[in-house]
Phi, psi and omega in degrees: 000137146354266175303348163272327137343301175278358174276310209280353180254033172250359172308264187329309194300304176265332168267060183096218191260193182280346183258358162306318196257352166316341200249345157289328176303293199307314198309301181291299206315289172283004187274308197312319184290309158353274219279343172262339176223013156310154179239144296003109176316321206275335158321289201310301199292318196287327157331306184317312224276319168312314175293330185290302169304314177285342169297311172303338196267350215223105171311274168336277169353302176283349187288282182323310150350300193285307188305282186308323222272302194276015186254022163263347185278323184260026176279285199282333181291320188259336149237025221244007207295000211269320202255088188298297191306325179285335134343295211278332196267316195316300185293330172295298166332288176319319200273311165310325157303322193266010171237134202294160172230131181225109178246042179035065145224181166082156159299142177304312191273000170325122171279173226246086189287349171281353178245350141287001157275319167311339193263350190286324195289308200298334188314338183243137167293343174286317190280295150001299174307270195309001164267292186292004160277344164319306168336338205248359194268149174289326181329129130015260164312306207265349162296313186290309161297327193277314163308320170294320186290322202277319194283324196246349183284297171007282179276024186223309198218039193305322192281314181322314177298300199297319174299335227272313207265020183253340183261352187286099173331131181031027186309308189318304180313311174314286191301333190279333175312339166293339182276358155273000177267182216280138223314313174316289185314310193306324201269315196280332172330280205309295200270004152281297209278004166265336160274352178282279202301338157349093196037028172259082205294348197256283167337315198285327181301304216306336156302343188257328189270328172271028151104344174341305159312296179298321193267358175270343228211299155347291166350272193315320199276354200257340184256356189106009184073209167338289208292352164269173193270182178338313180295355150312290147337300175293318155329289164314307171324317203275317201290296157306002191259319172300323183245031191275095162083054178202090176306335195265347155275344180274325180293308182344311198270348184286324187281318160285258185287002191077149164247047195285286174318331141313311182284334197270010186287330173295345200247147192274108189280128149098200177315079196300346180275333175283118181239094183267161185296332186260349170271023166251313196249003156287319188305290177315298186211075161285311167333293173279339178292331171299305187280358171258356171278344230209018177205126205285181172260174199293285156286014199278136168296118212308322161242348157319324181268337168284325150299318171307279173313327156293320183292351190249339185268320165330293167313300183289340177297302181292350152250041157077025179269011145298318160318294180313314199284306177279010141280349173278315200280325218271270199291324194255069172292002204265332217284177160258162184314319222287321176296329182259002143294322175299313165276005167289326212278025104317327172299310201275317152335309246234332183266310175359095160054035167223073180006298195304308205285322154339280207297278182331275207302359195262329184250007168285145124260148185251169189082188188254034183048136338287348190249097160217147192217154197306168165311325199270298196304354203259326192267352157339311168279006165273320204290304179321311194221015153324132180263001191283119167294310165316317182301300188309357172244344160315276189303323177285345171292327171321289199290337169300289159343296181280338160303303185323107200046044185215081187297315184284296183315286194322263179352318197248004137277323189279018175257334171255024164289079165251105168333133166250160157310183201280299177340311222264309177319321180253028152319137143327138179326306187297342172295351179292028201277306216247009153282168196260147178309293217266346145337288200286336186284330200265338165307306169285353189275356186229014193266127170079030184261013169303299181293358192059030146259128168260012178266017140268319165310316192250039175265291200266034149256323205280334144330298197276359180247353164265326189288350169224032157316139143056051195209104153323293192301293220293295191308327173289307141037237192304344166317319198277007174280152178234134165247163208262169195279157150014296174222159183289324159298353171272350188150169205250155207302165176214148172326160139287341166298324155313295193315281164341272140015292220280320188278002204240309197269349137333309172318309214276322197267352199258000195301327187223117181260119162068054185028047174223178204262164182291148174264357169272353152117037146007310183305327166257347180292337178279295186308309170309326179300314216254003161297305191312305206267004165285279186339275212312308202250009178271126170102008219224056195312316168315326209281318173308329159305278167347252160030278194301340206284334201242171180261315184298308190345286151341291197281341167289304158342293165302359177268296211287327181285338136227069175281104161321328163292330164334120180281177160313297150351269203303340186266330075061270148317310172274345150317284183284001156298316193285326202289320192301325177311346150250304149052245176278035219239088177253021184243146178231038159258128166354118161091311160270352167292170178333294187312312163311326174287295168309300213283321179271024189244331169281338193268326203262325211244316191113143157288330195280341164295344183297275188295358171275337147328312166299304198298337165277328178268356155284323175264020193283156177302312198282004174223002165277333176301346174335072195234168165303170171321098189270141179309143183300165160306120175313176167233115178237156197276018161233036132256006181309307192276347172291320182291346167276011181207109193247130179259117180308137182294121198265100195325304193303005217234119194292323179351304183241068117332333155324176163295333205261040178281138162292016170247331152317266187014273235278005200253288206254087173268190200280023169265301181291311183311290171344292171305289200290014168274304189288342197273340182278345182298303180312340183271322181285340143321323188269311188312318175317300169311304170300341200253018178221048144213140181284177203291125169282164162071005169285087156237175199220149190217112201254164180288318170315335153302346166269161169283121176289164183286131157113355183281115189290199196257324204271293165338304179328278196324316184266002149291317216275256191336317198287324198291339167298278187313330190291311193284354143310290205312311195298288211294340161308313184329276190304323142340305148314300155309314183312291188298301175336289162000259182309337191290330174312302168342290200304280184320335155310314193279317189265024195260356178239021192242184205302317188229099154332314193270336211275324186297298221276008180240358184332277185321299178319290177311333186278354188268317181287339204261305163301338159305296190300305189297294190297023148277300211300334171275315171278015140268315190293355166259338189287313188313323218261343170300307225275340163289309179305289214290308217284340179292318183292321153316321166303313165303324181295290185308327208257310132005305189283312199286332176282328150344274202288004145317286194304280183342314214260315186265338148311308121004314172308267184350276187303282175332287200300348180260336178281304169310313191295324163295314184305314210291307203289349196278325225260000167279331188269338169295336172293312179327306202300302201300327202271340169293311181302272197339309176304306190061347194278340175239160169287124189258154135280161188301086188288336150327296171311308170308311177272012185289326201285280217287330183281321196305320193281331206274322189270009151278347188269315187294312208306310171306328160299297186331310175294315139336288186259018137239051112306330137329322198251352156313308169305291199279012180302304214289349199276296204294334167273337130285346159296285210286345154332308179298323178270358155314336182281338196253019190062017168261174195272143189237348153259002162271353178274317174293339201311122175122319172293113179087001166292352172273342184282345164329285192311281195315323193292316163314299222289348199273340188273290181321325172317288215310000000 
């Protein structure tokens, strides 16, 4: 076949010409033959057992192997089952082709002949089958080999395997049956069925319904918990694999078994001072099986999965893991670093946007009678004086975590922010015990600031900017702190806010000592300050009063947002300091208002340099990187021990000087990029604005404004007017240039960040968007007149048309009384002739009579006639203006007449034939 062909011609191709591989080719080639047409047994198993050796030692050996080998081995796996030793060498063989050899030679791109072998054995669904029936032999060995050959099929060809045994009658089942065989075997399962589940969503049910959870958990309480060895480990692995982003197992495990079993994997056994390296990553990861109950899934529906999740921190919470998690995070100062950050960040998982759970954690204490103090303080004293940087971003997710959409907290910590004396600030360290939560936070915000160390200061400003996030009150608050100075003879108490100023330009100044970089880590104490005081001041009108009360304030920001030395960041951030200082800018005192502000930012910085500060720090590595909360890495055994040995960012080490510091990351996550996102649109809207309309409230009195001596009143007064209108033209002028300006600006400034059209056209469209609204409102009042005028001209038209009705059937009326007189002249003329005829009596003058009687009847029509039509004259002219009008208004003004006066023809014809 084309493929066993091409193996056999991959001899050469990678380890040379054809005669390199010749004597492996032949070897294996006759070893094969032994064994498929030997007539001995015992011939046959030493073939095997030969083939087996050289195969495990000889890459070429394993090359040949796959072209030739496997469809007699797997020939002898099927029919041959009778003969355990000859089994057993068949299968040891197989797992010697599938496992790589590595003798450091060769190029990095090398083919690799154990995983072309692997795609070759998996390729049939059958040779699948025929392994897991192996399962079922009493032997030992084949049970044992046969878990191994599957475990190298695994790690080589995983999806392939996982459809081939998802297609297998009761495959699953074979394998979960191992985990009741005798410890070896049990163990060998256990790290096949953890590669199995592996993003396998089909597989993790049907292991969890064929019982997974009991026999997992069985295990763990049989190996010692914590305090057991790998197989522990591996155990979770599997238990974490099941419930990784697969909701319906986790209610599963919750409803059934609880999570009871689990939990007790957390409580400390045996030595509590004793961390051995595998009771750490047994620990870890009890630990992440904790943070995948408490953290949704990637695709999960939003509210099936918030529910899922409120139910499980519900639950763990009423079985005390919360005790545990702070004696692990907390409490065990002894435990390793790598354990007590992980249970911190399951405490702030575990609090996240849930009240109840909030409120527990606000109300543990911790300690022994007489020395016990709240949860927050204690770990509040983990963030202050920790040497771990993971930990101090571990413990500050706490506080992130418990602020967050939680105003009555936030309140009842910025409610215990209280000054202490000066004495009591400069206690020994150890005395913080017996401070109140916001004592100590406030300790720390002024502590070491002698020595020119912030890096206590700026862990508890970064505390202190979650407790007066998006929360008015706690920021008017905490406005109102005064602290006392250094020594008391140098100056009267100043804000805190001040203090913060004042420590951001200490940061600035310590950055380069005797031309080596500051060793407290610098790198980050200026971005935190300016976090804090962005948090502060956004939405806040007062705290921006406050801010402006000092002067230098103004002038440093503007030093500092173009300090060249300066990272992006930092200039970035005091940028969006400056725009809330117009922002939030309610004052219309001399020197602090809006205006004053745009003006000195334009005079010192440039507005088009201005705005270029955002666009470099939208695109800085820490604000493109910027994503919501991502699922942790797994622990797996071949990142276990790394991940249990966390090496902390060595502050000195110029290396990480950079954007990518872990404690940036964790500073500017995607909540904060956000507010400052939103805040640079709002500010370059506002800035535009003030700086292209002029300063209210300016007045000026130019000399020309006085009356010269001998100038009469009437000369004044038309000076007074010229000198008026001229000083219009110019301020329409400048105006006009002033709004150009800024649009230029705008557009200059915003023309290189991610989206262009939306930044650099801001002014321009709004202006043109205002243009429009107002046309669009004086057609829509013309439209609703000109709607007004045509219902009352319809209404008019329609008054006339029953009118000139009336008219029309009046009209009749009389036409039908003029005939009826005719009907009657012309009866009486026969009467007169049948007289005349008769002759016999003497008549009156009949002539005469009706000469008398037509003449009064046609003076009597003709005076109605004339009447009405002088009527109808008056309403001709009115109805020829309507229709003037309504022509004006697009209506058809003969489909409105149509119809009118068309009955009047016949009378009118029979009234011209009377005549």
């Amino acid at each position: 076949m084309d493929l066993v062909s091409g193996y056999k011609g991959m001899v050469g191709l990678v380890f040379g010409n054809e005669n390199s591989g010749s004597s492996e080719d032949s070897y294996v080639e006759r070893l094969l033959d032994r064994i498929s047409n030997g007539a001995l047994a015992e011939d046959r198993r030493t073939a095997v057992a030969e083939l087996q050796s050289v195969v495990a030692e000889s890459r070429a050996a394993q090359l040949a192997f796959g072209a030739m080998g496997f469809p007699i081995l797997m020939g002898v796996l099927k029919e041959e089952r009778d003969d355990v030793e000859m089994v057993r060498g068949a299968l040891e063989t197989l797992v010697s082709a599938l496992t790589p050899i590595d003798h450091g030679k060769g190029p990095k791109n090398e083919v690799q002949p154990a995983l072309m072998n692997t795609d070759l054995l998996s390729r049939e669904a059958e040779n699948i089958s025929l392994l897991l029936s192996l399962l079922t032999e009493e032997d030992f060995y084949i049970r044992y080999y046969t878990l191994q050959l599957l475990t190298a099929l695994l790690t080589n060809s995983p999806n392939r395997l996982q459809e081939a045994i998802l297609t297998i009658p009761r495959g699953i089942t074979r394998l979960m049956d191992m985990l009741m065989d005798r410890e070896v075997i049990r163990n060998e399962a256990l790290l096949l069925l953890t590669y199995l589940t592996r993003e396998a969503e089909e597989i993790q049910k049907i292991l969890v319904f064929e019982g997974a959870f009991e026999k997992i958990f069985s295990i763990i309480k049989e190996e010692g918990g914590s305090e057991g060895g790998v197989v522990v480990q591996d155990c979770l692995e599997l238990l974490n694999n099941l419930l990784r982003n697969n909701a319906s197992n986790q209610i599963l495990l919750r409803e059934t078994m609880g999570f009871d079993p689990l939990i007790s994997i957390l409580k400390l056994r045996g030595s509590t001072y004793s961390f051995t390296q595998q009771k750490t990553i047994n620990l870890l990861s009890a630990l992440e099986t904790i943070n995948l109950l408490l953290m949704g899934g990637p695709e999960a529906e939003s509210t099936k999965d918030a529910n899922r999740l409120l139910t499980n921190k519900t639950v763990l919470v009423q079985k005390k893991v919360l005790d545990h998690l702070l004696m692990l995070g907390v409490e065990s100062q002894w435990a390793p670093v790598a354990v007590r950050c992980a249970a911190l960040q399951c405490i702030g998982d575990l609090i996240a946007g849930y009240p109840k759970n909030l409120d527990a954690l606000a109300s543990k204490v911790l300690g022994e009678e007489p020395h016990v103090e709240p949860a927050l303080n204690s770990i509040l004293r983990i963030i202050l004086r920790t040497s771990s940087v993971q930990e101090f971003i571990a413990a500050d997710y706490v506080f992130k975590c418990f602020c967050e959409k939680n105003s009555d907290g936030q309140t009842v910590l910025a409610s215990t922010l209280i000054p202490q004396p000066h004495l009591m600030t400069h206690a020994p360290l150890e005395e913080d015990v017996n401070m109140s939560f916001g004592s100590m936070l406030l300790r720390g915000l002024t502590m070491n600031e002698n020595d020119g160390d912030l890096e206590t200061c700026c862990r508890a400003a970064s505390v202190l900017s979650y407790i007066l996030k998006n929360n008015i009150q706690c920021k008017e608050r905490v406005l109102r702190i005064e602290l006392e100075a250094p020594m008391p003879s140098l100056g009267a108490p100043e804000p805190l806010m001040h203090r913060m100023v004042k420590y951001l330009a200490l940061a600035s100044s310590m950055k380069s000592k005797d031309g080596k970089s500051s060793p407290t880590g610098n790198l980050y104490v200026q971005p935190i300050i300016l976090k804090l005081l962005v948090t502060w001041l956004a939405d806040c009108p007062n705290a921006v009063h406050c801010f402006l009360d000092s002067r230098p304030h103004l002038t440093y920001l503007l030093e500092l947002v173009s300090n060249p030395s300066a990272t992006v960041c930092i200039r970035g951030l005091t940028a969006v300091l400056l725009g809330e200082c117009v922002l939030y800018n309610k004052s219309s005192e001399s020197g602090k208002d809006a205006f004053t502000i745009v003006d000195s930012i334009s005079q010192k910085v440039g507005l088009t340099s201005y705005f270029l500060k955002f666009d470099e720090m939208q695109k800085s590595f820490l604000f493109s990187s910027a994503k919501p909360a991502q699922p942790r890495k797994a622990l797996t055994r071949s990142n276990a021990a790394s991940m249990a040995e966390i090496e902390d960012v060595e502050e000195n080490d110029s290396s990480n000087h950079n954007e990518d510091h872990p404690i940036l990351i964790s500073t500017f996550d995607a909540q904060f990029v956000n507010l400052v996102k939103k805040l640079e649109l709002d500010i370059r809207e506002n800035i535009i604005e003030v700086y292209s309309q002029p300063k209210s409230k300016v007045a000026v009195v130019p000399a020309e404004l006085e009356q010269k001596s001998g100038e009469s009143d009437g000369d004044y007064i038309k000076r007074l007017k010229s000198f008026v209108e001229k000083q219009c033209s110019e301020i329409q002028d400048l105006l006009g240039r002033n709004a150009n300006l800024a649009e230029d600006l705008a557009k200059t400034g915003g023309g290189s960040i991610s989206q262009p059209e939306q930044r650099a056209g801001g002014a321009s469209e709004r202006v043109q968007v205002e243009t429009l609204r107002r046309d669009l409102q004086e057609a829509s009042q013309r439209l609703e007149m000109l709607k007004t005028e045509k219902a009352k001209v319809e209404s008019e038209a329609s008054m006339y048309q029953n009118l000139a009705g009336k008219m029309e059937s009046d009209l009749q009326s009389l036409s039908d009384a003029y005939n009826s007189l005719e009907q009657a002249n012309y009866h009486l003329e026969k009467e007169v002739k049948a007289l005349k005829s008769g002759g016999a009596t003497p008549s009156p003058d009949i002539e005469a009579i009706k000469a008398e009687a037509r003449e009064e009847a046609q003076k009597e029509s003709e005076a109605e006639l004339n009447d009405l039509l002088v009527c109808l004259g008056q309403e001709q002219s009115k109805v020829e203006k309507l229709s003037a009008r309504l022509l004006e208004l697009g209506e058809d003004v003969d489909k409105l007449l149509e119809g009118i006066g068309d009955d009047m023809g016949l009378p009118e014809d029979s009234e011209d034939e009377e005549d």
